[in-house]
Residue, then its C-alpha position, 0 to 999 in steps of 0.5 A: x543391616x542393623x542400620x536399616x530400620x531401627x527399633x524405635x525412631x530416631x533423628x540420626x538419619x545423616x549419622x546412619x548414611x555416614x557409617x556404611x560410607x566410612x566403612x566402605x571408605x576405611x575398605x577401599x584404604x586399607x585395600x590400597x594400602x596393601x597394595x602399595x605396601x606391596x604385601x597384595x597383588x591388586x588381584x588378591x584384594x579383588x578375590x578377597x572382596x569378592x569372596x567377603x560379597x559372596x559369603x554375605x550374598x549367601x548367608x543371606x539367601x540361606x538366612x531367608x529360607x523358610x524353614x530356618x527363619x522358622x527356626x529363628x523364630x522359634x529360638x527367639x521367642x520370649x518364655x511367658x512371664x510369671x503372671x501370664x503363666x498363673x493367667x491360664x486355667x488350670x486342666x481338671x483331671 
């Protein structure tokens, strides 16, 4: 997700389509070669997959929730700066 949208532009168009292709790719090797290690079942490799997809999918959803984005937010936020601080007028008591 970090590749999507970078902060600032850049021109590493081809360099951040290639990354998620050689993940994707180095995966499906390191699946076969399980196999044929014969340390899997190709079964096992399918289950493990679907399970790695189901609890992206699901941290996602649950991540896109209002209340905790909210919670994000709120927990991201920057604290004021000194100058912005001494900026506001001081309450008469």
């Amino acid at each position: 997700m970090l590749l999507v949208r970078p902060r600032r532009p850049t021109r590493t168009g081809a360099l951040r389509a290639f990354i998620p292709v050689a993940a994707c790719a180095l995966g499906g090797v390191v699946a076969v070669g399980v196999i044929g290690l014969k340390w899997h079942y190709f079964t096992d490799t399918v289950a493990g997959a679907a399970v790695g997809i189901g609890t992206v999918c699901g941290l996602a959803l649950f991540l896109d929730l209002p209340a905790v984005r909210r919670l994000l937010a709120w927990a991201c936020r920057q604290p004021p700066t000194a100058q912005e601080r001494g900026a506001q007028p001081k309450a008469s008591v």
